[in-house]
N, C-alpha and C positions, 0 to 999 in steps of 0.2 A: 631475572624476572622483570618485566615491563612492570609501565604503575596501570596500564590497564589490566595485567594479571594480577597484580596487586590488589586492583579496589575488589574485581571477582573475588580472592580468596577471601578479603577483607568482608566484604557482603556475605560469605560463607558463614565467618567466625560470628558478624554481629549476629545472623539469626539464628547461628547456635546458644550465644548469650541470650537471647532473647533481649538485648539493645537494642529498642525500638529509636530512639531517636536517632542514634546513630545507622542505624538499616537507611532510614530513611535516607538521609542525608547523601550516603554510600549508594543510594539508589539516584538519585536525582542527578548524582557526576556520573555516573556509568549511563543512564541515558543522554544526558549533554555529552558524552564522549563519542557515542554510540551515534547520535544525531549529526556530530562533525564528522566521525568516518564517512555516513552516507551521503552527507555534501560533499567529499571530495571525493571517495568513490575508491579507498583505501582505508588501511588499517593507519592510524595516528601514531609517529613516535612519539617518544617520552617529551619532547620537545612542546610536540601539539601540543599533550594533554596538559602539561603544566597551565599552557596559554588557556584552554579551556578550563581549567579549574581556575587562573588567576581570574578570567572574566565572572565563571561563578561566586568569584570570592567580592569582585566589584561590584555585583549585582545587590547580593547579601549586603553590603554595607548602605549603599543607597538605599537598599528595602527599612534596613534599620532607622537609618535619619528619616526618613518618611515615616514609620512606625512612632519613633520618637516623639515628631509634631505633633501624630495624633492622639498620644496617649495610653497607643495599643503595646502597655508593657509586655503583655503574652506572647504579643508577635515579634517582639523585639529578644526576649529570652530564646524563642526558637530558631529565629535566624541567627544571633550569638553562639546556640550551641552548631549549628551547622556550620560558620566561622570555623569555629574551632577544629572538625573533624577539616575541613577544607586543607588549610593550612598545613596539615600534618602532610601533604601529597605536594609541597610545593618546597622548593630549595631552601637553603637559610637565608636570610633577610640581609641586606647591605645597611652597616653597620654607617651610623652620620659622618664618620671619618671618611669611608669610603666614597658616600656618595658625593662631599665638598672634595675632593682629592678627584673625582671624574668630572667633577663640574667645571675644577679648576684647570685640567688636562685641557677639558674641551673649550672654555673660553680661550686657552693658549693656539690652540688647534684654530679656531676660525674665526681669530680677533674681534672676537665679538666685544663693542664698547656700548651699547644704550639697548633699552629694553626693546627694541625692534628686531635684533639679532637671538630672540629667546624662542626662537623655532629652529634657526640654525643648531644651538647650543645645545638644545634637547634632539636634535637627531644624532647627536655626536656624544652624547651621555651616555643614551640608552643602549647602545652595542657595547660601552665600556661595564658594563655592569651585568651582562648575558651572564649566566648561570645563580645568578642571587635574586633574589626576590627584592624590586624597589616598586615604591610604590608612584606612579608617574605624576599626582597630585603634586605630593610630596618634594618632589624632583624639581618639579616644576614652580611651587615656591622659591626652591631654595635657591633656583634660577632666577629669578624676578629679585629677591633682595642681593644676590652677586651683582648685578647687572642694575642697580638700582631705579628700580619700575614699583 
């Protein structure tokens, strides 16, 4: 089963629960998915979707720090719970071992010595870490104090 067949049966189940939050949430990735098929003018594999749910998950986070500043707790619990359902549709997360252990590979990889080589070092991370969920924020910290910037 595809995770586009997935969120469909998924959408099934929540409106038989009558899980409104979750419907929702399930509805707004199958139209973001739906929306990149017809830009590219195919069916998305599993690969796509993950990338289009990782963007919707980027999205949500930034809606929440903006929601934060301005005090709108309502809207910051509803984007949280759609977090939540998001995540469930995305690989398992690259554990801090892993991600210093790729960082260190790839400064090895393109002798990177000063903070100026922290674009190189991130193009050479992000392919070591394909099938895990990182977060490129994150990455990219942990890049700048390697590489002391």
């Amino acid at each position: 089963m595809t995770l586009t067949e997935k969120v469909s049966a998924d959408i099934a189940t929540a409106m038989k629960a009558k899980n409104a939050p979750r419907l929702s949430a399930l509805r707004m990735m199958k139209a973001a998915i739906m929306n990149k098929e017809v830009e590219k003018g195919r069916a998305l594999d599993d690969a796509e979707v993950v990338q289009v749910v990782a963007s919707l998950l980027k999205q949500r986070r930034d809606s929440i720090e903006q929601f934060s500043k301005a005090g709108r707790t309502d809207l910051v619990d509803k984007e949280t719970g759609e977090i939540i359902v998001l995540e469930g549709y995305l690989p398992p997360a690259a554990s801090a071992q892993e991600i210093e252990e790729a960082i260190g590979a790839a400064i090895a990889e393109t002798g990177a010595a000063s903070p100026k080589d922290i674009g190189k070092v991130m193009k050479a991370v992000m392919p070591k870490l394909t099938g895990r969920t990182a977060d490129g924020r994150t990455i990219n910290e942990a890049v700048r104090r390697k590489l002391g910037a």
